[in-house]
C-alpha positions in Angstrom: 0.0 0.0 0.0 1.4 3.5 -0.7 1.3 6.4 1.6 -0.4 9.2 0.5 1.1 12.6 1.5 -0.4 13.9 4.8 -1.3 17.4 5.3 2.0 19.3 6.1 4.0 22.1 5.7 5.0 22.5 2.3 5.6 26.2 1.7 9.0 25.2 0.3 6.8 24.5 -2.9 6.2 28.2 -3.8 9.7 28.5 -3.5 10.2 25.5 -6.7 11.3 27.0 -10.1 8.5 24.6 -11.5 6.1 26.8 -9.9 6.2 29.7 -12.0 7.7 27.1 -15.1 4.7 26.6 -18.0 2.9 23.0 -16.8 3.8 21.7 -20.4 7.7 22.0 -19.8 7.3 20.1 -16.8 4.6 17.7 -18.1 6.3 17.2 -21.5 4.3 14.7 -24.1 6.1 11.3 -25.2 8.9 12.7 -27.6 9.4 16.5 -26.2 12.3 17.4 -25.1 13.4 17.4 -21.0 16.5 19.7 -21.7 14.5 22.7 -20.0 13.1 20.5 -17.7 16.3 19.7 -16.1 17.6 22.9 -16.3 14.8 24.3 -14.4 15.4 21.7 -11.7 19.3 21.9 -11.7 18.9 25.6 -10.7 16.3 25.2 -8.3 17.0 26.2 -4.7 14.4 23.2 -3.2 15.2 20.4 -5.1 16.3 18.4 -2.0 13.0 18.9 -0.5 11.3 18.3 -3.3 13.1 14.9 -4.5 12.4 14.2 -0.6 8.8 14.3 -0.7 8.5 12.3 -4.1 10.6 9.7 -2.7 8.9 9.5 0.7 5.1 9.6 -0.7 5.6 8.4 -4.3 1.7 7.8 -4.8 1.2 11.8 -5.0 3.1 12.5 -8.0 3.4 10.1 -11.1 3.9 11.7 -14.0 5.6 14.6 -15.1 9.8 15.6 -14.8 10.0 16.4 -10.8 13.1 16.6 -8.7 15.2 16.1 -11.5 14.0 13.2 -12.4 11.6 11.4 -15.2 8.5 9.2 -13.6 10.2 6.2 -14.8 13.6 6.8 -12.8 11.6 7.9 -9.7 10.1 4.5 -10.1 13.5 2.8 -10.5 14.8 4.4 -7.7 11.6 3.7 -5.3 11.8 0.4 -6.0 15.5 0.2 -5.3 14.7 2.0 -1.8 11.8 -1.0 -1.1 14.1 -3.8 -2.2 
Protein backbone atom coordinates (compact mmCIF):
# COMPACT_ATOMS: atom_id res chain seq x y z
CA UNK A 1 0.00 0.00 0.00
CA UNK A 2 1.40 3.47 -0.71
CA UNK A 3 1.30 6.37 1.61
CA UNK A 4 -0.45 9.18 0.45
CA UNK A 5 1.14 12.59 1.54
CA UNK A 6 -0.42 13.90 4.82
CA UNK A 7 -1.30 17.41 5.35
CA UNK A 8 2.02 19.28 6.06
CA UNK A 9 3.97 22.06 5.74
CA UNK A 10 5.04 22.47 2.28
CA UNK A 11 5.62 26.22 1.68
CA UNK A 12 9.02 25.15 0.28
CA UNK A 13 6.85 24.48 -2.85
CA UNK A 14 6.22 28.16 -3.81
CA UNK A 15 9.71 28.48 -3.49
CA UNK A 16 10.22 25.52 -6.69
CA UNK A 17 11.32 27.04 -10.08
CA UNK A 18 8.54 24.59 -11.53
CA UNK A 19 6.05 26.77 -9.90
CA UNK A 20 6.24 29.71 -12.02
CA UNK A 21 7.71 27.10 -15.08
CA UNK A 22 4.74 26.59 -17.97
CA UNK A 23 2.89 23.00 -16.80
CA UNK A 24 3.82 21.68 -20.41
CA UNK A 25 7.72 22.00 -19.76
CA UNK A 26 7.33 20.05 -16.81
CA UNK A 27 4.65 17.72 -18.08
CA UNK A 28 6.29 17.17 -21.46
CA UNK A 29 4.33 14.70 -24.10
CA UNK A 30 6.08 11.30 -25.22
CA UNK A 31 8.87 12.68 -27.62
CA UNK A 32 9.44 16.52 -26.16
CA UNK A 33 12.27 17.39 -25.07
CA UNK A 34 13.43 17.44 -21.04
CA UNK A 35 16.49 19.72 -21.74
CA UNK A 36 14.46 22.70 -20.03
CA UNK A 37 13.11 20.47 -17.74
CA UNK A 38 16.27 19.67 -16.13
CA UNK A 39 17.58 22.92 -16.31
CA UNK A 40 14.81 24.32 -14.36
CA UNK A 41 15.39 21.66 -11.69
CA UNK A 42 19.32 21.93 -11.68
CA UNK A 43 18.86 25.57 -10.66
CA UNK A 44 16.32 25.15 -8.25
CA UNK A 45 17.02 26.17 -4.69
CA UNK A 46 14.39 23.18 -3.18
CA UNK A 47 15.22 20.39 -5.06
CA UNK A 48 16.31 18.37 -1.97
CA UNK A 49 13.01 18.95 -0.53
CA UNK A 50 11.26 18.34 -3.32
CA UNK A 51 13.10 14.87 -4.46
CA UNK A 52 12.40 14.17 -0.62
CA UNK A 53 8.75 14.31 -0.72
CA UNK A 54 8.47 12.26 -4.09
CA UNK A 55 10.57 9.71 -2.74
CA UNK A 56 8.89 9.47 0.75
CA UNK A 57 5.09 9.59 -0.68
CA UNK A 58 5.62 8.37 -4.30
CA UNK A 59 1.70 7.83 -4.81
CA UNK A 60 1.16 11.81 -4.97
CA UNK A 61 3.14 12.54 -7.98
CA UNK A 62 3.39 10.07 -11.08
CA UNK A 63 3.90 11.70 -13.97
CA UNK A 64 5.64 14.56 -15.13
CA UNK A 65 9.83 15.61 -14.78
CA UNK A 66 9.97 16.36 -10.77
CA UNK A 67 13.09 16.60 -8.68
CA UNK A 68 15.19 16.12 -11.52
CA UNK A 69 13.99 13.19 -12.44
CA UNK A 70 11.63 11.40 -15.21
CA UNK A 71 8.51 9.22 -13.60
CA UNK A 72 10.18 6.22 -14.81
CA UNK A 73 13.59 6.84 -12.84
CA UNK A 74 11.56 7.92 -9.66
CA UNK A 75 10.10 4.52 -10.07
CA UNK A 76 13.52 2.76 -10.47
CA UNK A 77 14.75 4.42 -7.67
CA UNK A 78 11.61 3.70 -5.34
CA UNK A 79 11.84 0.39 -6.01
CA UNK A 80 15.51 0.22 -5.34
CA UNK A 81 14.74 1.97 -1.80
CA UNK A 82 11.82 -1.04 -1.05
CA UNK A 83 14.06 -3.77 -2.16
Amino acid sequence: MERMRPETDDSWRKSANCATTDPEVMFPRPGDSLKMAKKICEMCEVQVQCEADLLQYPASEQHGFQAGMTATERRKIIKEMSS
